[in-house]
C-alpha positions in Angstrom: 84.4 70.5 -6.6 87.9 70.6 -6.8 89.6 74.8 -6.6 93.0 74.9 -8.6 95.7 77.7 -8.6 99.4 77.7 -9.9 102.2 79.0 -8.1 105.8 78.6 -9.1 105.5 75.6 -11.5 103.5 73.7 -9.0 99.5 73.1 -9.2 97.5 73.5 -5.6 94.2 71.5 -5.5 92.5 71.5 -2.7 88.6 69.8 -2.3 85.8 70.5 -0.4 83.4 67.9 0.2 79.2 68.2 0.8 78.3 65.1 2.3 76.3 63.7 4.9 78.2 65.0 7.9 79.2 61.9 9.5 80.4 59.7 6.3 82.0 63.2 5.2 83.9 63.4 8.8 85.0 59.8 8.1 86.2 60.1 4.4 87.9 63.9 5.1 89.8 62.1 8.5 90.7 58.7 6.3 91.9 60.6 3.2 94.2 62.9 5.0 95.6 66.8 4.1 92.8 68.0 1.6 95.7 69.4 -0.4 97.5 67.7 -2.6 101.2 69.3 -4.6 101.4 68.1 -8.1 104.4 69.3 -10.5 102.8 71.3 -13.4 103.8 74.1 -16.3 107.2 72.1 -16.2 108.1 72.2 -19.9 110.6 73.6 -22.1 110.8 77.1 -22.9 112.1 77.8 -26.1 112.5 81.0 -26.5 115.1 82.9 -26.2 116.8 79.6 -25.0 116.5 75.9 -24.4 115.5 76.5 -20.4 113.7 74.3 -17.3 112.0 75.4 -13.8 114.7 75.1 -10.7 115.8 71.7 -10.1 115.0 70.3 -13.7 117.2 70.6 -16.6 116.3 70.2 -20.6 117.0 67.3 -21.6 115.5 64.9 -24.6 113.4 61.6 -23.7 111.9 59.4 -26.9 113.0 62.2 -29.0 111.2 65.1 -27.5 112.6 68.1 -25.5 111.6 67.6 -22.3 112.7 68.7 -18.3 113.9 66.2 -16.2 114.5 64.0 -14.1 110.7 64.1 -12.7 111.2 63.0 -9.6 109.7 59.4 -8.1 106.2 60.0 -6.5 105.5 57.6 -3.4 102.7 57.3 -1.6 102.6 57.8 2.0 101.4 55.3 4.1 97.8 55.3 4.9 96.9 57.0 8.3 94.2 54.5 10.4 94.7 55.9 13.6 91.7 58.3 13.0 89.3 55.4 11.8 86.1 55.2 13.9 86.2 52.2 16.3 84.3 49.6 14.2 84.5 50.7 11.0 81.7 52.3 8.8 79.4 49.8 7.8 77.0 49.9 4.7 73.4 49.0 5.5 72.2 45.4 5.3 71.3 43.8 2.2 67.8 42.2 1.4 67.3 38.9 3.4 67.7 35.5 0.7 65.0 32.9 0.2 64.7 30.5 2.5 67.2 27.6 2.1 65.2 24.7 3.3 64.7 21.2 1.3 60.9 21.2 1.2 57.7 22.8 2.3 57.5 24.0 5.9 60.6 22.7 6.1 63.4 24.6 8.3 66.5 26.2 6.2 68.5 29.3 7.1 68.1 32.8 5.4 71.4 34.9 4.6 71.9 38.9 4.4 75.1 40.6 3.6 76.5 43.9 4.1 80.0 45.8 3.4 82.4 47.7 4.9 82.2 51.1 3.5 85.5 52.6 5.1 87.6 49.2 4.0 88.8 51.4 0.5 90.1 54.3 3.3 92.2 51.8 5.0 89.8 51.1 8.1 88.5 47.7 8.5 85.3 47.5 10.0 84.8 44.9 13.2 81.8 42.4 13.1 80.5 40.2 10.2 79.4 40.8 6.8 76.8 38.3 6.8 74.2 37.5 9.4 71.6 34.1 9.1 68.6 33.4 10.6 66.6 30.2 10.8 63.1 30.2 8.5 60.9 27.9 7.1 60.3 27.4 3.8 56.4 28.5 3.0 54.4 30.2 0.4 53.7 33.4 -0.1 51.0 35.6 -1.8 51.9 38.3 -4.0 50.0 41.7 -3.5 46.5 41.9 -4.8 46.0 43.8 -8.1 43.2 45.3 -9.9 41.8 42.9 -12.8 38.4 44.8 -13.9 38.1 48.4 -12.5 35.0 49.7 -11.7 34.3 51.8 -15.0 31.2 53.9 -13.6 31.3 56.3 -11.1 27.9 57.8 -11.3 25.8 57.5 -8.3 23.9 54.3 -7.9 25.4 52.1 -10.7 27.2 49.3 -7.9 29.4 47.2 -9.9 32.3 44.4 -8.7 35.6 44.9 -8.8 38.0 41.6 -9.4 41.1 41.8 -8.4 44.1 38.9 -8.7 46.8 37.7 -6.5 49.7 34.6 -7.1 51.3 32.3 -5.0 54.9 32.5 -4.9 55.2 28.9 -3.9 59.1 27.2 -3.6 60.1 23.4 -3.7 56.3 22.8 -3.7 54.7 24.7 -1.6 50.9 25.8 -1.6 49.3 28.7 -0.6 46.4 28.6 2.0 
């Protein structure tokens, strides 16, 4: 949560951040200072005189009294020599289907992943997708409960059905 205090026309924030401690090492190093000096309370005062904070002076801009010249806000360059060797990397997506023609036929499976600390300026070494070689099969789903048993007294056995599907691709049966 962000503290905030004005002193002499300028506003002070400065952050704290709770985070896991390594990604919060990462983002605090990437982000740089955790202050940050913005130009606030710099309007006219009216009373008893037409008057501006020290360097600005009144003037009027699109017909309202305002003090000026703001000055040109630049960015400074990004900092990367902090950033960990290889980058942060997110965790692995879910592996795809398989990619082959037909039934136990051979295709190739994908997974992705991204580079977390890419947004701070530090690229991340490796690739963002990884394949593996698979087979195109059927699969059955998990078993679920079609007629519960609705007695639970003592002695009265009774069947439970339960169902399953195949999740068959480009043809395939389940065995």
């Amino acid at each position: 949560m962000p503290f905030a205090f004005i002193n002499k026309g300028f506003l002070f924030l400065s952050y704290t951040l709770f985070l896991n401690r390594q990604v919060c090492n990462l983002i605090i190093s990437a982000l740089g200072d955790d202050v940050k000096v913005e130009n606030c309370n710099i309007g006219v005062c009216y009373f008893p005189r037409l008057s501006c904070c020290s360097p600005y002076t009144s003037t009027v801009i699109n017909g309202k009294h305002s003090c000026g010249p703001q000055p040109n806000v630049t960015e400074p360059p990004v900092d990367t020599s902090c950033c960990p060797v290889n980058g942060f990397w997110a965790a692995w997506g879910e592996w795809s289907g398989c990619s082959g023609s037909g039934c136990f036929k051979c295709g190739v499976a994908t997974r992705t992943r991204t580079c977390a600390s890419d947004s701070y300026g530090c690229s991340c070494a490796g690739d963002a997708t990884e394949t593996q070689s698979c087979v195109v099969m059927a699969t059955w789903s998990e078993w679920t409960v079609a007629t519960p048993c609705n007695s639970t007294s003592c002695g009265s056995c009774q069947f439970q059905r339960k169902t399953r599907t195949c999740n068959g691709e480009n043809g395939c049966i389940c065995k």
